[in-house]
C-alpha positions as CSV (number, residue, x, y, z in Angstrom):
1,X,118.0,-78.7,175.4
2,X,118.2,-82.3,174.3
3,X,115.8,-83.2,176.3
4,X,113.2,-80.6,175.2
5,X,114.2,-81.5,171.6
6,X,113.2,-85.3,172.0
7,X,110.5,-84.4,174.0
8,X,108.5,-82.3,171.3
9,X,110.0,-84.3,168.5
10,X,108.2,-87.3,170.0
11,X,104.8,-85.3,170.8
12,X,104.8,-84.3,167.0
13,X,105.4,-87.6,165.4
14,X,102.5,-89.1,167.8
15,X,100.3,-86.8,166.6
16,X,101.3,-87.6,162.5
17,X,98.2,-89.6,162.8
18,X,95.4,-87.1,163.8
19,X,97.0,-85.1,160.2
20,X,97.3,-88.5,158.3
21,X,95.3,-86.7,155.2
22,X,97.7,-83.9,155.3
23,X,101.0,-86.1,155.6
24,X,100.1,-87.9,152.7
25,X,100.9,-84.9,150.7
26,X,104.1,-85.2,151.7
27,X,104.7,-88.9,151.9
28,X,102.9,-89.3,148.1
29,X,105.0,-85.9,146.5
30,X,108.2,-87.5,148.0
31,X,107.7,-90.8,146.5
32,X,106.8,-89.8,143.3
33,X,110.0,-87.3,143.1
34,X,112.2,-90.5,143.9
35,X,110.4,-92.7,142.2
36,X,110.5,-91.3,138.8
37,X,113.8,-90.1,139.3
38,X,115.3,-93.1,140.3
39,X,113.9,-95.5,137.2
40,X,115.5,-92.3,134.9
41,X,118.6,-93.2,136.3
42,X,118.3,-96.7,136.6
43,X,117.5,-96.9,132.6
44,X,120.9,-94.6,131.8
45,X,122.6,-96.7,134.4
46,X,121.5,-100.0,132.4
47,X,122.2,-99.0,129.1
48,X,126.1,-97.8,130.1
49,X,126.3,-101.2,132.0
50,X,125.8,-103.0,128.5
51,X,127.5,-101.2,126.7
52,X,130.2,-100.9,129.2
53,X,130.3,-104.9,129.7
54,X,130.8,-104.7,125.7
55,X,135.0,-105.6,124.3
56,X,137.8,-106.4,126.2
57,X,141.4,-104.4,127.0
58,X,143.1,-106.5,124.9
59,X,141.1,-106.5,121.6
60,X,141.5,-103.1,118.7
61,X,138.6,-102.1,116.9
62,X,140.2,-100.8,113.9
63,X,137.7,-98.0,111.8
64,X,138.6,-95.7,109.0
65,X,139.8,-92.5,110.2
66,X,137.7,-89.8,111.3
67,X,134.8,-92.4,111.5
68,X,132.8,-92.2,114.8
69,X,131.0,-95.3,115.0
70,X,131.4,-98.7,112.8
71,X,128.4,-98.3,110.9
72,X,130.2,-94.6,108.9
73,X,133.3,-96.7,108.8
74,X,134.7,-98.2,105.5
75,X,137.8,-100.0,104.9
76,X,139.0,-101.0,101.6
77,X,140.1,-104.9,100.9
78,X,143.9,-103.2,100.8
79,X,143.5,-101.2,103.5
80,X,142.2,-104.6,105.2
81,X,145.1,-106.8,104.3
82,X,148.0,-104.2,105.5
83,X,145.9,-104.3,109.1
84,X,145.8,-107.6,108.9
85,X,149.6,-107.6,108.8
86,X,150.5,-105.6,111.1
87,X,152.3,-107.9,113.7
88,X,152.8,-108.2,117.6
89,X,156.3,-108.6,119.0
90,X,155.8,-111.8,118.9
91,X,154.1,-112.5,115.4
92,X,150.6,-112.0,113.1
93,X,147.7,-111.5,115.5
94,X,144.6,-113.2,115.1
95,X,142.0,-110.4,113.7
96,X,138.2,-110.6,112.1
97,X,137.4,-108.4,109.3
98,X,133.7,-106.8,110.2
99,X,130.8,-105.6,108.4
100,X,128.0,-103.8,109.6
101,X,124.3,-103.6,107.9
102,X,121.3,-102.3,108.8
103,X,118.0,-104.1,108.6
104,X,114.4,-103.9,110.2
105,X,112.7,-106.0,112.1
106,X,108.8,-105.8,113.9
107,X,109.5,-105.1,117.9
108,X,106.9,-107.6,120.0
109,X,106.1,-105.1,122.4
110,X,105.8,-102.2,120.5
111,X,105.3,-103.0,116.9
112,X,106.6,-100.9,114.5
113,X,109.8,-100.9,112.2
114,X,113.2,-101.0,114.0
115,X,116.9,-100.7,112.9
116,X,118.8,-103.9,113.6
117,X,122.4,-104.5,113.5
118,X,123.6,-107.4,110.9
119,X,127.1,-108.0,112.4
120,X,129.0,-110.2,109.1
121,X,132.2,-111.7,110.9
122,X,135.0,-114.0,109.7
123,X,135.2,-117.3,111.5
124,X,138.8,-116.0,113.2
125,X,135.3,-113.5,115.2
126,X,134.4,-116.1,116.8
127,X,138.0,-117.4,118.2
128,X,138.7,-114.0,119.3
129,X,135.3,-113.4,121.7
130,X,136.1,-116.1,124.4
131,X,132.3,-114.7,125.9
132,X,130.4,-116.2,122.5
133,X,128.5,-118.9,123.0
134,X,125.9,-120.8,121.4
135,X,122.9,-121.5,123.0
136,X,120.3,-123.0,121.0
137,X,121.0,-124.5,117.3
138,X,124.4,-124.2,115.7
139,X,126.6,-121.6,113.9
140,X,126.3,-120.2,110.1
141,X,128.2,-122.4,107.5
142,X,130.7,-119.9,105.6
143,X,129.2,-119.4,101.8
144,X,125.6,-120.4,102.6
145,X,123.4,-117.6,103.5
146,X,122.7,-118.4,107.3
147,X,122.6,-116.1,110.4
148,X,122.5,-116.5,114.3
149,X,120.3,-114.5,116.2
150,X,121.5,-112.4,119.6
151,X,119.3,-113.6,122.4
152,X,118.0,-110.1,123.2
153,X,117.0,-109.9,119.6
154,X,114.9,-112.8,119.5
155,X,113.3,-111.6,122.9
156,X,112.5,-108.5,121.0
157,X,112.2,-108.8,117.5
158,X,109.2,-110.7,115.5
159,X,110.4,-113.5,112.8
160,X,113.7,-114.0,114.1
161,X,113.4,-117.5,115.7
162,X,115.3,-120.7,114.8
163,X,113.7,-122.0,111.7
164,X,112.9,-118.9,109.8
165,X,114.0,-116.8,106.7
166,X,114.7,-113.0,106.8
167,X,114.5,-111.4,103.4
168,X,117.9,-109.6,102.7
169,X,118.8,-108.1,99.6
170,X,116.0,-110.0,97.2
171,X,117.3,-113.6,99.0
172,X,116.5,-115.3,102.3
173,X,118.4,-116.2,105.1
174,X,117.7,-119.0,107.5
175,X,117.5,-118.4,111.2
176,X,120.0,-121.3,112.0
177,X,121.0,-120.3,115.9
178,X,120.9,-118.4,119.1
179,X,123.6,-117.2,120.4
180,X,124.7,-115.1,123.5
181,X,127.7,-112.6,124.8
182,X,126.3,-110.9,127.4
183,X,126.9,-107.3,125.8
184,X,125.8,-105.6,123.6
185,X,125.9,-108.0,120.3
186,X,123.2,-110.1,121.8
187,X,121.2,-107.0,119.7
188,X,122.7,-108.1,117.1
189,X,122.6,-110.9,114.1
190,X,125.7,-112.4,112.7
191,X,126.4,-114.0,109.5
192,X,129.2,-115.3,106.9
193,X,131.8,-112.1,106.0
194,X,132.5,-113.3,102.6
195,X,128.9,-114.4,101.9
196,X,127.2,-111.1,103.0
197,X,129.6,-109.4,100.9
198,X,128.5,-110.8,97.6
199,X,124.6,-110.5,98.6
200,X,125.8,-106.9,99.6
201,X,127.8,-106.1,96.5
202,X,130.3,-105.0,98.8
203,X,134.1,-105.6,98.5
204,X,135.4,-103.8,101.8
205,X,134.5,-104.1,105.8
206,X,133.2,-101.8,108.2
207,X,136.0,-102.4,110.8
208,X,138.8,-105.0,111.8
209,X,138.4,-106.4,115.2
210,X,142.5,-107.2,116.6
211,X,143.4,-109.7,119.3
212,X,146.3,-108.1,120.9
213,X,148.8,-110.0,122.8
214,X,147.9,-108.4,126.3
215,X,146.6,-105.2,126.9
216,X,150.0,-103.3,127.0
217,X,150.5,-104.3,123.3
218,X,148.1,-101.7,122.2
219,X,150.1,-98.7,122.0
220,X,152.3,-100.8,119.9
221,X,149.6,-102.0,117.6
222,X,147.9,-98.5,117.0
223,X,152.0,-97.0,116.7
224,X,152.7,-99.6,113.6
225,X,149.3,-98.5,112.0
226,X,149.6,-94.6,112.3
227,X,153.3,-95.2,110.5
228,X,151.8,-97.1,107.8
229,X,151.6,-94.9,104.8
230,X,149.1,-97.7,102.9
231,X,146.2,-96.7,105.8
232,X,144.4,-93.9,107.3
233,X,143.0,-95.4,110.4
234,X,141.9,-94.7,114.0
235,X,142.8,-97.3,116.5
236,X,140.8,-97.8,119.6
237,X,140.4,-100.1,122.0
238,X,137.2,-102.3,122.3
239,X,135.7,-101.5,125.4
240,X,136.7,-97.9,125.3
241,X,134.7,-97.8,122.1
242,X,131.4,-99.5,122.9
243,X,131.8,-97.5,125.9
244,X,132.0,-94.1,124.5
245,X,129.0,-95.0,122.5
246,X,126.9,-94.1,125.8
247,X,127.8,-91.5,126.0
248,X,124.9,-89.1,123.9
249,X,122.2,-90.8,126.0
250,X,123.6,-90.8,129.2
251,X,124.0,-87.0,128.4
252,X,119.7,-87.0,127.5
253,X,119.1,-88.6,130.1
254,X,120.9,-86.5,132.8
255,X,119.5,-83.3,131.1
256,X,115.8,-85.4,131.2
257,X,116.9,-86.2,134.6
258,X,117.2,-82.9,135.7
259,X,114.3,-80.9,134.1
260,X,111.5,-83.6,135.3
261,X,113.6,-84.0,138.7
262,X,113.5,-80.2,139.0
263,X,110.1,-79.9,138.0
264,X,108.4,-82.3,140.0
265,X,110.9,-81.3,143.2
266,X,109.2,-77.8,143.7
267,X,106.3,-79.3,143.4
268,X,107.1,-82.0,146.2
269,X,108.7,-79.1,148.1
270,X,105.6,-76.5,147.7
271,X,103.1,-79.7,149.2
272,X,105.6,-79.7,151.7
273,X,105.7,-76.2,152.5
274,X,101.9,-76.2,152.5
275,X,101.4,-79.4,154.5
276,X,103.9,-78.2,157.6
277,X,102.5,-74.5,157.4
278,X,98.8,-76.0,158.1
279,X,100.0,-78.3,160.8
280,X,102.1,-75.4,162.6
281,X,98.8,-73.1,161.8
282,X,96.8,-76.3,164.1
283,X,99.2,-76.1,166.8
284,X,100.2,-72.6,167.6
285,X,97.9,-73.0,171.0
286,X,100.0,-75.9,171.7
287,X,103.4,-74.6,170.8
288,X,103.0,-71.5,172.7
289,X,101.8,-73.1,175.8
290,X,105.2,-75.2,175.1
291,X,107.1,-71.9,174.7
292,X,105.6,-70.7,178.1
293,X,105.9,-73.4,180.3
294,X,110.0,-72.9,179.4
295,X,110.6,-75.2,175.9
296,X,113.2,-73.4,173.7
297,X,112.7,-71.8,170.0
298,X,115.5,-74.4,168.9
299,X,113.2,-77.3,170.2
300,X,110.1,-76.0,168.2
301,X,112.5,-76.1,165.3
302,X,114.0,-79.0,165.4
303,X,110.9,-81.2,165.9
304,X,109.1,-79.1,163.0
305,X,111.7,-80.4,160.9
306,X,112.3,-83.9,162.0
307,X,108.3,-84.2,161.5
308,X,109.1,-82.9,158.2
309,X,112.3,-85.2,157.5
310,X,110.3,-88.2,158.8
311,X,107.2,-87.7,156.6
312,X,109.8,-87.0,153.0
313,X,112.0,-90.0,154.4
314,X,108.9,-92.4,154.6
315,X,108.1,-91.2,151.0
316,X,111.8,-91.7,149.6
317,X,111.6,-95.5,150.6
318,X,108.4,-95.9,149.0
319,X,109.2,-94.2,145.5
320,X,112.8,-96.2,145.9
321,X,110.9,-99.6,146.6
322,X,108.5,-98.8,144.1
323,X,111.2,-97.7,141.4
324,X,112.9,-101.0,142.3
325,X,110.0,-103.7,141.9
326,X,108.9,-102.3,138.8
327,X,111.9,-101.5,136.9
328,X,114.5,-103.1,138.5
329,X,115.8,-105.7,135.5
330,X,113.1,-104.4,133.5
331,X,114.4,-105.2,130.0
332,X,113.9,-102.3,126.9
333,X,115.4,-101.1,124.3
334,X,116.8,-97.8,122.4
335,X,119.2,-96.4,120.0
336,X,122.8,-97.0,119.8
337,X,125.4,-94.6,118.5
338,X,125.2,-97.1,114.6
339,X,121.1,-95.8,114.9
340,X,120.0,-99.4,115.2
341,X,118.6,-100.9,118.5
342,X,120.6,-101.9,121.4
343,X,118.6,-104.2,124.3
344,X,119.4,-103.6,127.8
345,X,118.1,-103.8,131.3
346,X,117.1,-101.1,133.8
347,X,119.4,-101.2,137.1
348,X,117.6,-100.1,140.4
349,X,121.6,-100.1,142.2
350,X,121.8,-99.4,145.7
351,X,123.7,-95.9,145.2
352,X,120.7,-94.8,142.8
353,X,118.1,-95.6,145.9
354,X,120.9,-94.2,147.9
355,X,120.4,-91.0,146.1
356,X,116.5,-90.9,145.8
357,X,116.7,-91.2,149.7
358,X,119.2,-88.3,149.8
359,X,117.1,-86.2,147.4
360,X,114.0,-86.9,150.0
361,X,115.7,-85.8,153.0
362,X,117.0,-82.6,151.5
363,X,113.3,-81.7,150.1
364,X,111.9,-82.8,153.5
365,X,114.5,-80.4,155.3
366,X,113.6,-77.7,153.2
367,X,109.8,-78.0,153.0
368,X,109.6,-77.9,157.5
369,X,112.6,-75.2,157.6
370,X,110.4,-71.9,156.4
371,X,107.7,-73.5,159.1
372,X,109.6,-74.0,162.1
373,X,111.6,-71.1,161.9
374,X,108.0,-68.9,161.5
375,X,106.4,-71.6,164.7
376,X,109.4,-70.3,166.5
377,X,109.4,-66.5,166.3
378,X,105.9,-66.3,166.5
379,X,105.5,-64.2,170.3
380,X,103.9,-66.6,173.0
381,X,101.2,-63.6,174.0
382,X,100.3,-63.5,170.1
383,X,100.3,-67.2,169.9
384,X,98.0,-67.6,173.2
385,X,95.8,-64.6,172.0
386,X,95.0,-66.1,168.3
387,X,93.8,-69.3,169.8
């Protein structure tokens, strides 16, 4: 039986090339499938990867309770000060005070009015982010009404380079440095606490960013604040936070995933259907005389399918490749939980090609099964007869 398998599985994919218009149907339907299903994922997968790479363990992001995201959270200059002195077991811990506005800047690649996040820190911010770094110009002076610029936002934003002033709140800010943290504040511009306050007419903060002593002292931490009658607060810890934050679109996308993956799938599967229908139809001479010189039904099937398989499998690593040289670190941009824009790049990972490929196979099994199945019952005299 093996023998007759590889036999006629050979003779059929030999003979691909005398149906090449036919296979194409397949091979293009496939790739498409994979293709646009694969840079779907790949954009969900970036964006969690950024926001995922955002906070450590061992820092608190301190909001006011019941807020869900920094920019609905407010904290009074009291309720500041008592978080502020909350203390480790072994003394005060370092902590920034944080305020978040939102302003708009011009995108270069798609014009248009976008919500940007102005991120106003204490200097204690910077101390506490060992992953900040400068890396062109210098940091804001405290009381002069300076900002750095997240990398990502100067790749994306118009009039946010080194040298120039942003008009906030009926003054202007000079553009003084670029700086970099490899998350998801590179979105972002910084400036002075205090300074944006008074330009603000704000008193409070948004959030108090905590350096723990090590990751095991948060339970502690968020402990001493629940029992603290002067504060209502929810405790959390950074990267859980900025993480959770992904999770709405990665939710869109997997239900965008699914409709366009569906969608396009039958349609990959019908052409497949089709396709290995007409090449059975072409061959029923040669796949009776097969029959009746003593080849097997299971044979028939078998190489039906692999022809199948082969064809969808061929088409999978195109629409992977494809997916992957076009969108693999392809950078973009969309909107984070605070409704301003986050910068990220698309990841073409090995278990999301891994996938597409999967997806191919299973469509290319199903689109030669109906086929072989009706190659193989079809009667020999019938077959012989017909042709």
């Amino acid at each position: 039986m093996l023998n007759q398998i590889f036999a006629v599985t050979a003779l059929n994919l030999r003979s691909i090339g005398a149906r090449l218009g036919s296979s194409l149907v397949i091979v293009i339907g496939i790739a498409g499938v994979v293709g646009v299903l694969t840079s779907l994922l790949a954009m969900s997968k970036g964006f969690e990867a950024t926001l995922g790479a955002t906070g450590r363990d061992d820092r608190a992001l301190v909001l006011r309770g019941g807020s869900s995201a920094e920019l609905n959270s407010g904290l009074s200059a009291d309720n500041v000060q008592a978080i502020k002195d909350t203390r480790g077991a072994s003394g005060t811990l370092t902590s920034s005070a944080e305020m978040i506005v939102i302003t708009e800047f011009a995108s270069k690649a798609r014009g248009g009015s976008f919500n940007v996040t102005l991120r106003a820190v204490e200097q204690s911010g910077f101390q506490i982010r060992p992953e900040f770094r400068m890396v062109d110009g210098r940091k804001f002076e405290p009381g002069l009404q300076e900002v750095i610029v997240g990398k990502d936002a100067l790749n994306a934003f118009e009039g946010v380079s080194i040298g120039s002033n942003l008009r906030f709140r009926g003054g202007d800010w000079k553009v003084v440095g670029v700086f970099e943290t490899g998350d998801s504040h590179d979105s972002e511009l910084w400036a002075d606490l205090a300074t944006a306050q008074t330009a603000f007419g704000r008193t409070g903060t948004s959030s108090v960013l905590v350096q723990l002593e090590d990751k095991d002292g948060f339970d502690a931490f968020a402990e001493a604040l629940k029992e603290d009658p002067r504060v209502n607060v929810d405790v959390k810890r950074e990267k859980e936070y900025f993480s959770g934050q992904s999770g709405q679109f990665r939710l869109l996308i997997g239900i965008l995933s699914t409709v366009v993956g569906s969608i396009m799938g039958l349609g990959a599967l019908f052409a497949a259907l089709n396709t290995m229908y007409a090449a059975v139809s072409t061959r029923t001479t040669e796949i009776a005389t097969l029959r009746a010189i003593g080849f097997g039904s299971t044979a028939v099937v078998v190489s039906v399918v692999a022809e199948a398989i082969t064809l969808a499998l061929l088409g999978g690593v195109i629409g992977a490749a494809i997916s992957w040289l076009l969108f693999n670190g392809y950078s973009a941009s969309t909107l984070g939980q605070g409704f301003t824009q986050v910068a990220f790049e698309f990841q073409v990972t090995p278990q999301l090609m891994s996938l597409g490929l999967f997806m191919a196979l299973f469509l290319g099994f199903l689109g030669g099964l109906l086929p072989a199945i009706r190659a193989a019952r079809l009667p020999v005299t019938v077959a012989l007869r017909g042709a």
